[in-house]
Biopython code that builds the backbone (N, CA, C, O; Angstrom):
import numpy as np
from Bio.PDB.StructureBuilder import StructureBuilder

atoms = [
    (1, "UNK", "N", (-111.136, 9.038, -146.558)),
    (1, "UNK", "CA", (-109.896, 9.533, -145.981)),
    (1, "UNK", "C", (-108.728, 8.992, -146.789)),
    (1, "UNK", "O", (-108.529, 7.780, -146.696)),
    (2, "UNK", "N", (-108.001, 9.640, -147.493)),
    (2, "UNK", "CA", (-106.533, 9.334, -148.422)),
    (2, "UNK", "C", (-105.897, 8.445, -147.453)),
    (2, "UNK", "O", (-105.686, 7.265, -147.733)),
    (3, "UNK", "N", (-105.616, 8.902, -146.450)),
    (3, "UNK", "CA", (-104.448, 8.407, -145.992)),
    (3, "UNK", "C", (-104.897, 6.799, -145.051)),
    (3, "UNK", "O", (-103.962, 6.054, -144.759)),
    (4, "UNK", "N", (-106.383, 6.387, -144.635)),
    (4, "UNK", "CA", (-107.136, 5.166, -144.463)),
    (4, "UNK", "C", (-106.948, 4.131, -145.207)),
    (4, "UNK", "O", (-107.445, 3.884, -146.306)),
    (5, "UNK", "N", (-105.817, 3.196, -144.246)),
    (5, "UNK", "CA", (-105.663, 1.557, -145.420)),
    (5, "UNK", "C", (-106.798, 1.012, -145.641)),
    (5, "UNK", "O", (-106.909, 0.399, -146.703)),
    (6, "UNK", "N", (-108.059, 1.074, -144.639)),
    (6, "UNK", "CA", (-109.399, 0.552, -144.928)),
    (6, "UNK", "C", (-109.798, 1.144, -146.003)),
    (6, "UNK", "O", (-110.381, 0.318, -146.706)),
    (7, "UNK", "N", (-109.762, 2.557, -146.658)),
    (7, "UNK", "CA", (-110.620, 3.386, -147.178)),
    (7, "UNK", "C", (-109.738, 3.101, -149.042)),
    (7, "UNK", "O", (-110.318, 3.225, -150.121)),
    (8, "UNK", "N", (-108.192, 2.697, -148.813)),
    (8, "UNK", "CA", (-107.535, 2.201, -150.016)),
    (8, "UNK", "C", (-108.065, 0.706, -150.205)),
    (8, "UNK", "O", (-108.501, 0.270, -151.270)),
    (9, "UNK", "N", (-107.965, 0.002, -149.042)),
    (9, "UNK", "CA", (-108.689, -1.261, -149.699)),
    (9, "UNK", "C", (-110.091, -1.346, -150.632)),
    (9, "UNK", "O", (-110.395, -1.821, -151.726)),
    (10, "UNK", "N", (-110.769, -0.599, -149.547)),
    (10, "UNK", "CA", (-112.225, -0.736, -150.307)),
    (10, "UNK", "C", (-112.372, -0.268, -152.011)),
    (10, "UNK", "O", (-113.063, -0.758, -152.905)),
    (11, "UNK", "N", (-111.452, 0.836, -152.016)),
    (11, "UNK", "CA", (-111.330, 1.679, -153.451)),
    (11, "UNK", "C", (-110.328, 0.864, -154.455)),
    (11, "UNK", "O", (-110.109, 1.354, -155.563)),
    (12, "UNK", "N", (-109.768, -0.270, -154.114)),
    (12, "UNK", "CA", (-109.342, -1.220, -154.272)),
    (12, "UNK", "C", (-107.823, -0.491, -155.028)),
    (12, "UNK", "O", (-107.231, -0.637, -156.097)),
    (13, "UNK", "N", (-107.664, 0.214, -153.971)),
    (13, "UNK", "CA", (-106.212, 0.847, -154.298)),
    (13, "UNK", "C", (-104.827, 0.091, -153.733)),
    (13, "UNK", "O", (-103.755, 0.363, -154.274)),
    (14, "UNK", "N", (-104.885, -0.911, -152.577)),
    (14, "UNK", "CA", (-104.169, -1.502, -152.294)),
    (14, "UNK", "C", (-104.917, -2.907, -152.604)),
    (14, "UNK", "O", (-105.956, -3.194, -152.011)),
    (15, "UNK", "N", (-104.314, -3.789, -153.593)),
    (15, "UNK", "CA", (-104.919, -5.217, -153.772)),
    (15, "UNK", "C", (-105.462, -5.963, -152.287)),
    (15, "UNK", "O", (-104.989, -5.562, -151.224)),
    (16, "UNK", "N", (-106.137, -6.694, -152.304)),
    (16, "UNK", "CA", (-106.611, -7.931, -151.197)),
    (16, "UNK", "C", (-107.690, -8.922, -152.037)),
    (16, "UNK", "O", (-108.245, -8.729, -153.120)),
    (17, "UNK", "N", (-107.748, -9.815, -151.303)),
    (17, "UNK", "CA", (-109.024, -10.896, -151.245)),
    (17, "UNK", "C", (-109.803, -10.899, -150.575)),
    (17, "UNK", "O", (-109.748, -11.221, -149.389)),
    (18, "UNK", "N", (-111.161, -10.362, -151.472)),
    (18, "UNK", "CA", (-112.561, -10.093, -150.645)),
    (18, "UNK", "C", (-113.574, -11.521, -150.455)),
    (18, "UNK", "O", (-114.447, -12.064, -151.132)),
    (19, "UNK", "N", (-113.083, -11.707, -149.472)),
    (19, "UNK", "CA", (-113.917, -13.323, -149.124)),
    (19, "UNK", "C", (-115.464, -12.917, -149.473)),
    (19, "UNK", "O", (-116.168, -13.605, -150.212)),
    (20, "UNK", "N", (-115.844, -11.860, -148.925)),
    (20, "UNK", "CA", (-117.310, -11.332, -149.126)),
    (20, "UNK", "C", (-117.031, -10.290, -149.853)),
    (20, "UNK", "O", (-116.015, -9.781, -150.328)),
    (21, "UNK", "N", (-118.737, -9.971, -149.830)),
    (21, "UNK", "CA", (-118.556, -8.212, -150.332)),
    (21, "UNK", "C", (-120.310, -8.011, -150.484)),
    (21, "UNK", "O", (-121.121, -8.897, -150.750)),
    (22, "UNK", "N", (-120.557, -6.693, -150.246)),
    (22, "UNK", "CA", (-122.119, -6.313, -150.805)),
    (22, "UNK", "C", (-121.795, -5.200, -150.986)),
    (22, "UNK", "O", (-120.603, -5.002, -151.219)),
    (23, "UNK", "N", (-122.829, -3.933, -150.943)),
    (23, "UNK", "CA", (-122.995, -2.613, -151.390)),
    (23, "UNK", "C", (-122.532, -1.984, -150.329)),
    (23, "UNK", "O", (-122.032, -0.889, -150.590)),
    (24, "UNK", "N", (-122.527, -2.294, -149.244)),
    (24, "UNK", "CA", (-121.981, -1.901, -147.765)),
    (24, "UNK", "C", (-120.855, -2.123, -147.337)),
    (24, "UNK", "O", (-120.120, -1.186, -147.024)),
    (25, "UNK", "N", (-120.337, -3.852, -147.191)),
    (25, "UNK", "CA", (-119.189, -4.337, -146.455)),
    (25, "UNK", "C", (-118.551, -4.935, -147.582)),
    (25, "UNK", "O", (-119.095, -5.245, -148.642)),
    (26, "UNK", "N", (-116.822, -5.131, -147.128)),
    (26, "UNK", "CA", (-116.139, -6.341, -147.774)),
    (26, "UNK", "C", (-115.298, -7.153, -146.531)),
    (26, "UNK", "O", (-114.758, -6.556, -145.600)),
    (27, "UNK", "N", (-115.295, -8.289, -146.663)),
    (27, "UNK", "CA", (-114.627, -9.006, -145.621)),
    (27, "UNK", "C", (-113.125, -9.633, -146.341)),
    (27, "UNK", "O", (-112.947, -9.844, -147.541)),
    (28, "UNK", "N", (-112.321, -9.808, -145.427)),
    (28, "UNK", "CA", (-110.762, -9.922, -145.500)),
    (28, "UNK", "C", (-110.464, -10.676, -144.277)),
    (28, "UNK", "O", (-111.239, -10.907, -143.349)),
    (29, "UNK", "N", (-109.018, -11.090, -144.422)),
    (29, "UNK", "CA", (-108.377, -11.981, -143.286)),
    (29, "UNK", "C", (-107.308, -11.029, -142.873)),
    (29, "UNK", "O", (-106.550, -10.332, -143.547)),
    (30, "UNK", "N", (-107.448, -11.185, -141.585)),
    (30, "UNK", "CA", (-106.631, -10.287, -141.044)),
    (30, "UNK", "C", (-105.181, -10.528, -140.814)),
    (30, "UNK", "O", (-104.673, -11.462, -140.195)),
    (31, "UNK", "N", (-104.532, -9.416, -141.484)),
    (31, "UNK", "CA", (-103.004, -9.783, -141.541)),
    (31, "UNK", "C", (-101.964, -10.006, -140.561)),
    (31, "UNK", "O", (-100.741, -10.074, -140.690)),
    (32, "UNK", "N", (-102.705, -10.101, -139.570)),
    (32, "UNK", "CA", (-102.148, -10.368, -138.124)),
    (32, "UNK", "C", (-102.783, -11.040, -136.913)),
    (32, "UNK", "O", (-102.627, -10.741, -135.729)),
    (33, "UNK", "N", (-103.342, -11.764, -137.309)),
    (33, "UNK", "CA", (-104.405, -13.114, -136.675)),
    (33, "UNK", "C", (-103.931, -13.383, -135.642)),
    (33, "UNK", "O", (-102.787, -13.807, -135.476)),
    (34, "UNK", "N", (-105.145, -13.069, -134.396)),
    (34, "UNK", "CA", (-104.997, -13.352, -133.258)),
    (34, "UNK", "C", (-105.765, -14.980, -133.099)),
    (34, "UNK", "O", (-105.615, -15.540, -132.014)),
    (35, "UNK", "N", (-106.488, -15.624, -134.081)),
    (35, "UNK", "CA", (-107.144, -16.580, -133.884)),
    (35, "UNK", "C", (-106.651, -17.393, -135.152)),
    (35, "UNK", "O", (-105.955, -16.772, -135.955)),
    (36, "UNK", "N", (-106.975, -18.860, -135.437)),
    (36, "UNK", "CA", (-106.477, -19.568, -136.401)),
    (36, "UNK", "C", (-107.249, -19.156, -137.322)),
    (36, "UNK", "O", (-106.640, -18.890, -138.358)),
    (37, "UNK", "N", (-108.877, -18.922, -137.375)),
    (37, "UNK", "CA", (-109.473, -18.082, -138.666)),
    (37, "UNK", "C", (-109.453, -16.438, -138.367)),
    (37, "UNK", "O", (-109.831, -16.447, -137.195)),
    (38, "UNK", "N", (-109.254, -15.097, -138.691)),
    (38, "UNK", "CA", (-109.317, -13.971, -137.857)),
    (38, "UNK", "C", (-110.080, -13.211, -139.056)),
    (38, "UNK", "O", (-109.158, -12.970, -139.836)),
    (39, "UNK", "N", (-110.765, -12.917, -139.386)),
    (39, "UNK", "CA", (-111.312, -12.002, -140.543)),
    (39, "UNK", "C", (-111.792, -11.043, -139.860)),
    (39, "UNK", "O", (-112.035, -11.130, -138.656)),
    (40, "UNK", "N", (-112.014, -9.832, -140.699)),
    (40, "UNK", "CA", (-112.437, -8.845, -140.715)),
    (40, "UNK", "C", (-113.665, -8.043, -141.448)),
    (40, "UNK", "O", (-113.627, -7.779, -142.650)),
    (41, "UNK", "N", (-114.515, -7.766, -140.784)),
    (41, "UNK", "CA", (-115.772, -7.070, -142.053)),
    (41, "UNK", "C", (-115.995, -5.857, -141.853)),
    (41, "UNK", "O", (-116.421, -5.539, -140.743)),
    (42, "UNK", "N", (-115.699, -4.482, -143.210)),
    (42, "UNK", "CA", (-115.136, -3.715, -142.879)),
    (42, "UNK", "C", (-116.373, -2.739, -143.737)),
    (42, "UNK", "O", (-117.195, -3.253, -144.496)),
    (43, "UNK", "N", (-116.321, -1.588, -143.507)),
    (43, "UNK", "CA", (-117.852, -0.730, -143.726)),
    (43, "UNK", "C", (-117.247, -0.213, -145.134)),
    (43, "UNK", "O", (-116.083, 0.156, -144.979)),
    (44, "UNK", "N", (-117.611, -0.109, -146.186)),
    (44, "UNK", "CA", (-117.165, 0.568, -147.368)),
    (44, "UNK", "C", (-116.902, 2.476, -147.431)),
    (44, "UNK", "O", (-116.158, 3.370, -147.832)),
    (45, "UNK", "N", (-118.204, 2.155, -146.670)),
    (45, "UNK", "CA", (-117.707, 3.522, -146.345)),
    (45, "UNK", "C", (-117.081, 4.151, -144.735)),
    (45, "UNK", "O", (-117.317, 3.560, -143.682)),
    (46, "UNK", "N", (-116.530, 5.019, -144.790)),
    (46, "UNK", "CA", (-115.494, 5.432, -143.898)),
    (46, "UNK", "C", (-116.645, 6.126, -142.855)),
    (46, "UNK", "O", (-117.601, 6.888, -142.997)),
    (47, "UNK", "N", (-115.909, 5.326, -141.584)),
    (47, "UNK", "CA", (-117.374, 5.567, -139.925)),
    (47, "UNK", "C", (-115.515, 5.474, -139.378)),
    (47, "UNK", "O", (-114.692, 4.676, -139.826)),
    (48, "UNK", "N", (-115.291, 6.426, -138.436)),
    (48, "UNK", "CA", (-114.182, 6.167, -137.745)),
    (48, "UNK", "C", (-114.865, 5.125, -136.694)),
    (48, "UNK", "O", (-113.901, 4.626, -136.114)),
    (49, "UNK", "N", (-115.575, 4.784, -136.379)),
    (49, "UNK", "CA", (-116.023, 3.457, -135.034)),
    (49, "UNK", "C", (-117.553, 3.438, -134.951)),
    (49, "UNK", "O", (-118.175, 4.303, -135.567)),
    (50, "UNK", "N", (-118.056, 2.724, -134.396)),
    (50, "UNK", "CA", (-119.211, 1.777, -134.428)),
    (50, "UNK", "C", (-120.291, 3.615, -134.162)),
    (50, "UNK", "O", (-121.243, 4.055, -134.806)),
    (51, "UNK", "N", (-119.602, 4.150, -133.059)),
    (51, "UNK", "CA", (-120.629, 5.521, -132.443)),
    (51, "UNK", "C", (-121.006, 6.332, -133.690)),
    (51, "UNK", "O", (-122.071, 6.948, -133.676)),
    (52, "UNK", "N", (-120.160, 6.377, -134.834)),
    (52, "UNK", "CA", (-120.215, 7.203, -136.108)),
    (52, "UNK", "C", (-121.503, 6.499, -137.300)),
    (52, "UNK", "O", (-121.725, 6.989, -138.407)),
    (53, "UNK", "N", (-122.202, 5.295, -136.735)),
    (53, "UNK", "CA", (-122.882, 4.517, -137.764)),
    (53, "UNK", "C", (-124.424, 4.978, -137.412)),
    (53, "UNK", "O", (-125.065, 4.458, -136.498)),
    (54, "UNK", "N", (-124.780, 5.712, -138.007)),
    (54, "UNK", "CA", (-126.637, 5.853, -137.226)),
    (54, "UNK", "C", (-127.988, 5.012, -138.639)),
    (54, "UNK", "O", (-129.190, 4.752, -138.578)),
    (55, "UNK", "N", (-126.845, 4.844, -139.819)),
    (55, "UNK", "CA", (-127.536, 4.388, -140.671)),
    (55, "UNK", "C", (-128.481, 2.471, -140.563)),
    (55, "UNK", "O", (-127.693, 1.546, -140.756)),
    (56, "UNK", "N", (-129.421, 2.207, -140.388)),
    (56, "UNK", "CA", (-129.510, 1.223, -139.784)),
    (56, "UNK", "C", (-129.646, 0.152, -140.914)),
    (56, "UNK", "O", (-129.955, -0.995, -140.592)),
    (57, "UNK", "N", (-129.475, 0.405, -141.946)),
    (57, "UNK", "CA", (-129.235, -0.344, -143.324)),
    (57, "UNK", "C", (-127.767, -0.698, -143.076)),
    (57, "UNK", "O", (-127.549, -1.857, -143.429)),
    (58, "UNK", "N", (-126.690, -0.079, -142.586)),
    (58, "UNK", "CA", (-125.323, 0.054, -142.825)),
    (58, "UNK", "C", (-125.308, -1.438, -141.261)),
    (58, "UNK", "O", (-124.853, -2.582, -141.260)),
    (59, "UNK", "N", (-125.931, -0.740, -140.334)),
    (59, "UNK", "CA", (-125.972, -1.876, -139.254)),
    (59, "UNK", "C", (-126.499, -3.077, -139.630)),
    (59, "UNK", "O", (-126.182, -4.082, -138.993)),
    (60, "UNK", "N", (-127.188, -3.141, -140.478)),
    (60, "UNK", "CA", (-127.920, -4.719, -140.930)),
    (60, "UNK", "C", (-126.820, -4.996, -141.370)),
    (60, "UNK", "O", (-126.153, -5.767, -140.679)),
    (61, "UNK", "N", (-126.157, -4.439, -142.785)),
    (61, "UNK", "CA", (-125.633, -5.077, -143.242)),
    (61, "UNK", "C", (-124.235, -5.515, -142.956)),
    (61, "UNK", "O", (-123.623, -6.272, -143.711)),
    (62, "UNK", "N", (-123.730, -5.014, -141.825)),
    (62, "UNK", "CA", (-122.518, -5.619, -141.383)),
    (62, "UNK", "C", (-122.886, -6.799, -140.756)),
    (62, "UNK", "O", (-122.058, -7.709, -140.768)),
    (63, "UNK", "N", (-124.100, -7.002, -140.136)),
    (63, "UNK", "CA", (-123.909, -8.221, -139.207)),
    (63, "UNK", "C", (-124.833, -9.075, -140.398)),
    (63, "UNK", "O", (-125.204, -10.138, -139.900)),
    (64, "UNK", "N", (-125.192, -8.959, -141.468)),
    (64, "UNK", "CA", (-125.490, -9.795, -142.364)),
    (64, "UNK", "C", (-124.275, -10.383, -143.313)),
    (64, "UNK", "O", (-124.294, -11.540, -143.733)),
    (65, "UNK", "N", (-123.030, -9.281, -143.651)),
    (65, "UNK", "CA", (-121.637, -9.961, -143.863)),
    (65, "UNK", "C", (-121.245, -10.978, -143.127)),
    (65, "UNK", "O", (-121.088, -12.064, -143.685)),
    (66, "UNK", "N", (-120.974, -10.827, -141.548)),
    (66, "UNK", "CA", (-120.882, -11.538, -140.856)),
    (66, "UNK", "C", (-121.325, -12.702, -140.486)),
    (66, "UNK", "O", (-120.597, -13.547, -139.963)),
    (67, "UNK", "N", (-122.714, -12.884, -140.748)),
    (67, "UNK", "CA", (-123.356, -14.726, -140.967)),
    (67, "UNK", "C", (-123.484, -14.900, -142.485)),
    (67, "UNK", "O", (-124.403, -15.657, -142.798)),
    (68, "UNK", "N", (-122.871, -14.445, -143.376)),
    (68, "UNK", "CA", (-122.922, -14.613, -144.757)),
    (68, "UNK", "C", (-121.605, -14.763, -145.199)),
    (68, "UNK", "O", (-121.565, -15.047, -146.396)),
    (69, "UNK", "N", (-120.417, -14.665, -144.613)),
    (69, "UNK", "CA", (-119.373, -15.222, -144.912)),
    (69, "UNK", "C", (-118.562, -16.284, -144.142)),
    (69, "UNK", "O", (-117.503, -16.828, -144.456)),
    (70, "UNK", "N", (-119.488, -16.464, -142.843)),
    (70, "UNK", "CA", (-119.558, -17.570, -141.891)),
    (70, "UNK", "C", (-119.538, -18.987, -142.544)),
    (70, "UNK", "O", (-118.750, -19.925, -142.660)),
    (71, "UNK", "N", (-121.216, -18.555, -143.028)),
    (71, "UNK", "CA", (-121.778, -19.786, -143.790)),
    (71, "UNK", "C", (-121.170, -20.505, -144.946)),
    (71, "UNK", "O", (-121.168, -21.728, -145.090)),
    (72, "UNK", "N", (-120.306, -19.030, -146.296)),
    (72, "UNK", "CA", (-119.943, -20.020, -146.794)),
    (72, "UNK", "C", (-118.994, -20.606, -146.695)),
    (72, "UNK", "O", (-118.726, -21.496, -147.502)),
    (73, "UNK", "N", (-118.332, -20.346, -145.853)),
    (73, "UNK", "CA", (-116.799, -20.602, -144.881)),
    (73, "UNK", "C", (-116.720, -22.162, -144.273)),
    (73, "UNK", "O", (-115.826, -23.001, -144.160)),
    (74, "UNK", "N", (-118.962, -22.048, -143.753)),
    (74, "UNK", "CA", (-118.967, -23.157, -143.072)),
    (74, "UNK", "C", (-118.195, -23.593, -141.765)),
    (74, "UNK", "O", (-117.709, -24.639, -141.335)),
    (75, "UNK", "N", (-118.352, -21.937, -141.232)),
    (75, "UNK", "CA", (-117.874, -21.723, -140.031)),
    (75, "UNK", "C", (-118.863, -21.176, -138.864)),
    (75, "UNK", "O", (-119.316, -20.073, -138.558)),
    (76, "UNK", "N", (-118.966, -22.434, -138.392)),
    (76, "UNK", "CA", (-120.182, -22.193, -137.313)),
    (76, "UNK", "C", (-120.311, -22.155, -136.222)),
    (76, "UNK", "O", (-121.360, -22.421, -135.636)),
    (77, "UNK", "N", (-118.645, -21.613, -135.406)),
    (77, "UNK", "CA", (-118.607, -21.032, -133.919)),
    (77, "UNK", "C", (-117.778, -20.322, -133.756)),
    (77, "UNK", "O", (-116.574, -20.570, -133.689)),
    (78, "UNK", "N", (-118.204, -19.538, -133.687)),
    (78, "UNK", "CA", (-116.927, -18.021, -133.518)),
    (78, "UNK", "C", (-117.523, -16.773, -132.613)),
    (78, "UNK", "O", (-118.592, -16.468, -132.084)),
    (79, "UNK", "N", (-116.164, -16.223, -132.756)),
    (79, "UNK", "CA", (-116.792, -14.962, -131.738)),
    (79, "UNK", "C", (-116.046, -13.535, -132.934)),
    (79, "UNK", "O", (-115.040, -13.345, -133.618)),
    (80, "UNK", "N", (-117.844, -12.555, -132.420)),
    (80, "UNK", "CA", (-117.363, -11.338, -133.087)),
    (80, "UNK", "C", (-116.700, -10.215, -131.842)),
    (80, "UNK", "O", (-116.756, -10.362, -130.621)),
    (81, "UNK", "N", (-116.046, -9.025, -132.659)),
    (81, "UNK", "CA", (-115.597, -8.103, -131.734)),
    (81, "UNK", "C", (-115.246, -7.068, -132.234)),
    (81, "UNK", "O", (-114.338, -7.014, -133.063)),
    (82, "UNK", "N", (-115.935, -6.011, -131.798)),
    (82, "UNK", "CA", (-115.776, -4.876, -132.334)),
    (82, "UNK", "C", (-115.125, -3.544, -131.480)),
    (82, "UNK", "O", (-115.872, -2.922, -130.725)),
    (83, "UNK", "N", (-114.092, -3.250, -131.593)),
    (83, "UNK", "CA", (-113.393, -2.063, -130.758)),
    (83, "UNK", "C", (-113.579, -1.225, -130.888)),
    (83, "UNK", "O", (-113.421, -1.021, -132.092)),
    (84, "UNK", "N", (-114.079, 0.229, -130.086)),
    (84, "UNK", "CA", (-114.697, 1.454, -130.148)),
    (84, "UNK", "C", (-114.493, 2.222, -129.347)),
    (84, "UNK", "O", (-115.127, 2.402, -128.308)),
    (85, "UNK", "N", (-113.036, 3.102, -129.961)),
    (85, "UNK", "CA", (-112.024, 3.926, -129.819)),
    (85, "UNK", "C", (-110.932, 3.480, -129.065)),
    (85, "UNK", "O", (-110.848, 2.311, -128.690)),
    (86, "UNK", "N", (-109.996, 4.428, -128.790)),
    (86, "UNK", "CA", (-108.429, 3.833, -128.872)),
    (86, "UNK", "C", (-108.488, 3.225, -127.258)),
    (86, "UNK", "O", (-107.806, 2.201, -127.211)),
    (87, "UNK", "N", (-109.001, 3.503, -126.145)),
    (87, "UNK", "CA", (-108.930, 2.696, -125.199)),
    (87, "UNK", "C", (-109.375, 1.291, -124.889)),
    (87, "UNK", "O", (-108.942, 0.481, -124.070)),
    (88, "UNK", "N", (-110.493, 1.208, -125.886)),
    (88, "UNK", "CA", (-111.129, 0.159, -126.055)),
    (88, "UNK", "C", (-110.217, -1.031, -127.010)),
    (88, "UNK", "O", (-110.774, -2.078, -127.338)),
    (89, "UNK", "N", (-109.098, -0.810, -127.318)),
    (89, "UNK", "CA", (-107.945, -1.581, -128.444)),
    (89, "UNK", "C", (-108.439, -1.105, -130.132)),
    (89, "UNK", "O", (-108.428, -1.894, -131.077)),
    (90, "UNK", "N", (-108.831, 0.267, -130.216)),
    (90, "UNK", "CA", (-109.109, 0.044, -131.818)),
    (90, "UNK", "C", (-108.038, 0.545, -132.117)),
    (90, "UNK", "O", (-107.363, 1.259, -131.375)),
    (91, "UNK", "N", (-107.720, 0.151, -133.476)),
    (91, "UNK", "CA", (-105.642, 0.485, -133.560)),
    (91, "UNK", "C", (-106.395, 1.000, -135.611)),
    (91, "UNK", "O", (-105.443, 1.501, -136.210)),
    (92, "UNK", "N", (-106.853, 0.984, -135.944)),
    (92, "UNK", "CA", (-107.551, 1.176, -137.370)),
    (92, "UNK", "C", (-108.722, 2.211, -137.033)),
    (92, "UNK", "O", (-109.615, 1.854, -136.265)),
    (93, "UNK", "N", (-108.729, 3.480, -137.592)),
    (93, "UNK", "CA", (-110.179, 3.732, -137.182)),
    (93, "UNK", "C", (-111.083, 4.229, -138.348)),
    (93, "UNK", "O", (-111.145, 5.390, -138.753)),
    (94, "UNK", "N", (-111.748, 3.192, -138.802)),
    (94, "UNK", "CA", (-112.223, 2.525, -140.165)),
    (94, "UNK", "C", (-113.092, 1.694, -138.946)),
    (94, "UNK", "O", (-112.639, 1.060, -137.993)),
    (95, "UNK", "N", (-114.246, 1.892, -139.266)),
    (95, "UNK", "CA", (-115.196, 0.824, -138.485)),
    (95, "UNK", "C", (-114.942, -0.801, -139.097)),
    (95, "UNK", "O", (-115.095, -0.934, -140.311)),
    (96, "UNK", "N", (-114.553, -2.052, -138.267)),
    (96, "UNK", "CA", (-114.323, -2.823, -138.753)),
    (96, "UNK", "C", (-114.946, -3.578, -137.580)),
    (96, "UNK", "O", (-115.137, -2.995, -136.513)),
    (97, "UNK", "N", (-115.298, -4.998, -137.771)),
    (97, "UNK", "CA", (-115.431, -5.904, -136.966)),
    (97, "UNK", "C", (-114.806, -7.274, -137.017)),
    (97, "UNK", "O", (-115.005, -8.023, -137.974)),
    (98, "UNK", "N", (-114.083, -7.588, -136.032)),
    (98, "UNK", "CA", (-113.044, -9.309, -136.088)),
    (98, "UNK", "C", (-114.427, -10.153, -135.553)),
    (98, "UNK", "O", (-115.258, -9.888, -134.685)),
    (99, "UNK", "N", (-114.251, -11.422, -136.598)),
    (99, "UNK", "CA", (-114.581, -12.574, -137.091)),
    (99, "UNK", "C", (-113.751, -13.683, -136.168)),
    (99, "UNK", "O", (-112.870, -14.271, -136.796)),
    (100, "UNK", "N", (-113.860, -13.948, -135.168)),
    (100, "UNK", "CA", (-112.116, -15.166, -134.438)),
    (100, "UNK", "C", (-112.898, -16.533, -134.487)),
    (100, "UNK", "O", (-114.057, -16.593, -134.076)),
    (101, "UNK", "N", (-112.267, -17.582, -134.978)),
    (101, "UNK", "CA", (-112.371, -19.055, -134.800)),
    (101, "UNK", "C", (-111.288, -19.905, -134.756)),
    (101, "UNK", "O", (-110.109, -19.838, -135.104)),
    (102, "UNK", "N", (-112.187, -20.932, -134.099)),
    (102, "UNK", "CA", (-110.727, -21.474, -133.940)),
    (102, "UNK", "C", (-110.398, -22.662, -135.589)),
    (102, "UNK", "O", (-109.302, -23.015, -136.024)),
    (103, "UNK", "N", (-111.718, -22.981, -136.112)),
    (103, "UNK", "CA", (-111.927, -23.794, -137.451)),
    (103, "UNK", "C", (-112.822, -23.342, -137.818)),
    (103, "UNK", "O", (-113.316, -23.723, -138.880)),
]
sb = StructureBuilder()
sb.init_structure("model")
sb.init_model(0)
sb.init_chain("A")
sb.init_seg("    ")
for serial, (resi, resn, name, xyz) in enumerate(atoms, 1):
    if name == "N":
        sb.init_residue(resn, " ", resi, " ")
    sb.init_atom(name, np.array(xyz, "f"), 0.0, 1.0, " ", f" {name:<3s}", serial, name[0])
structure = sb.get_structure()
């Protein structure tokens, strides 16, 4: 989607820092942190929300970003959260999942 800031990041059309990354996901800090660590791990390819993902390679590998940029973070209590659609608080609709810790 052109007009998807997720879909410019990934194509690395708008610069960032990819804490992670594989063939699937890249992870980022979220530019508006609701938690003292807040990251984000975001699908490379464009799923408007979690209901759009049936690929189960694509499902491994998000929640394998997710304890793989934990670890080297060396961040070992947090909570994930994933919003799925606009009532539910998704404000991006780019399948993404928040990373929150407090260290």
């Amino acid at each position: 989607m052109s007009d998807c800031i997720f879909c410019k990041i990934a194509n690395k059309e708008i610069p960032s820092e990819f804490l992670y990354e594989n063939d699937y996901v890249f992870v980022i800090k979220d530019i508006n942190p609701k938690a003292p660590i807040h990251l984000l791990v975001i699908t490379k390819e464009h799923f408007a929300n979690l209901n759009e993902i049936s690929d189960e390679k694509v499902l491994g590998e998000i929640f394998k970003g997710i304890k793989e940029v934990c670890k080297e973070l060396g961040i070992k209590e947090y909570k994930t959260l994933i919003n799925t659609g606009k009532s539910a608080g998704q404000e991006v609709f780019h399948f993404h999942a928040h990373i929150l810790a407090d260290k």
